[in-house]
Residue frames relative to the residue before (quaternion, step in Angstrom):
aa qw qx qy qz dx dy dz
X 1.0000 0.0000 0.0000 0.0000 0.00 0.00 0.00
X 0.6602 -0.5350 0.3521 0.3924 3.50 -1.31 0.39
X 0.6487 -0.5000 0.4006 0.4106 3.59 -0.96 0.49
X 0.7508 0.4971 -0.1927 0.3899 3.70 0.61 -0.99
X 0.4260 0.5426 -0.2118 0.6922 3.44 1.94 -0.56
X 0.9190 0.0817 -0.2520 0.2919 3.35 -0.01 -0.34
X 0.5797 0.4690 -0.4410 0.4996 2.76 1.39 0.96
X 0.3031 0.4915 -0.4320 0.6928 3.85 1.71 0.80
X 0.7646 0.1379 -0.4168 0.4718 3.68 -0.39 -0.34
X 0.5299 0.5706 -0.5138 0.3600 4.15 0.43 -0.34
X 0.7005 0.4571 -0.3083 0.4531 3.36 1.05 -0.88
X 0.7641 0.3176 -0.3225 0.4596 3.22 0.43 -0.85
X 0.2806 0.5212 -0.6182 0.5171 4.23 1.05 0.96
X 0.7573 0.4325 -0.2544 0.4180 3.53 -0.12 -1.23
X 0.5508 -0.6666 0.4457 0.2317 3.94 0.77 -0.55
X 0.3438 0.8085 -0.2759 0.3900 3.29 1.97 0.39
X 0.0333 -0.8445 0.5232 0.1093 4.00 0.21 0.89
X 0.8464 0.2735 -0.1292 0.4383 3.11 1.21 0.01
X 0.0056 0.8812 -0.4672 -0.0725 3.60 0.01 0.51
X 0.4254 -0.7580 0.4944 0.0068 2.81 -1.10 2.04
X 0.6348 -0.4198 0.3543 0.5434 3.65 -1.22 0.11
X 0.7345 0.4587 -0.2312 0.4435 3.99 0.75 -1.06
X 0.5299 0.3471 -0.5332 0.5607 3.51 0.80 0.17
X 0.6583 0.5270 -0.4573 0.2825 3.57 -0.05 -1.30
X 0.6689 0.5562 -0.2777 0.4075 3.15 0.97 -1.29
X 0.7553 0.4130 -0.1260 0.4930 3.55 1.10 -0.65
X 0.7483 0.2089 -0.4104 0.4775 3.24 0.87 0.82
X 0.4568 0.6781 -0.4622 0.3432 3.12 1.72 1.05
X 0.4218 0.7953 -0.1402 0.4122 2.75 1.68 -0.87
X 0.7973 0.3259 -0.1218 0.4932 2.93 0.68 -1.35
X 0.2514 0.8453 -0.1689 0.4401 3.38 1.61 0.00
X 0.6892 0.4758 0.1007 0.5371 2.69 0.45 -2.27
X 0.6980 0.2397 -0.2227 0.6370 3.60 0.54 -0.78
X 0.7211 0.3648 -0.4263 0.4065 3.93 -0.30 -0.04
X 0.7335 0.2971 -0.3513 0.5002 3.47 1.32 0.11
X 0.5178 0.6184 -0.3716 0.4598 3.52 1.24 0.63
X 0.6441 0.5177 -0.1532 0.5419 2.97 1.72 -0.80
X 0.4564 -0.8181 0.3034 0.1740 3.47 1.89 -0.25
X 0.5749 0.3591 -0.4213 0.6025 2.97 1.99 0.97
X 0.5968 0.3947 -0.3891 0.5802 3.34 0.76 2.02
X 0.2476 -0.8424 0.4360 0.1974 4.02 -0.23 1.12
X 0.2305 0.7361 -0.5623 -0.2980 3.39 0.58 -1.16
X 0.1242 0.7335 -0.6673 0.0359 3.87 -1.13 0.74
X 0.9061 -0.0642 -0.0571 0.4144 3.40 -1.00 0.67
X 0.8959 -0.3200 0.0023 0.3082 3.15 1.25 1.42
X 0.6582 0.3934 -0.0685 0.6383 2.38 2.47 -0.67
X 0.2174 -0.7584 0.5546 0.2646 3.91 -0.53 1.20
X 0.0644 -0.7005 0.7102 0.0296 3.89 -1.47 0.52
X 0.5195 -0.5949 0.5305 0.3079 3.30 -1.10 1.11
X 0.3387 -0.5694 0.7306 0.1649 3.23 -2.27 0.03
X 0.8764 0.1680 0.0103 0.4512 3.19 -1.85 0.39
């Protein structure tokens, strides 16, 4: 799914109606690490889990 999708459904897991600049920012982040860590692809725009 797109990057922005899956960070709208992360929020709405957590119970978030509203996503501020500091969540967004905080569950990019964490992003960022789950695809550094290489259990996250992103290709052509779209991120897909691993493993």
């Amino acid at each position: 799914m797109p990057r922005d999708e899956l960070v709208r459904h992360a929020g709405e897991f957590f119970g978030w109606r509203r996503m501020g600049r500091d969540m967004r920012s905080f569950l990019d982040s964490h992003i960022d690490e789950l695809h550094r860590r290489g259990r996250l692809r992103e290709a052509d725009g779209h991120m897909t889990a691993v493993g």
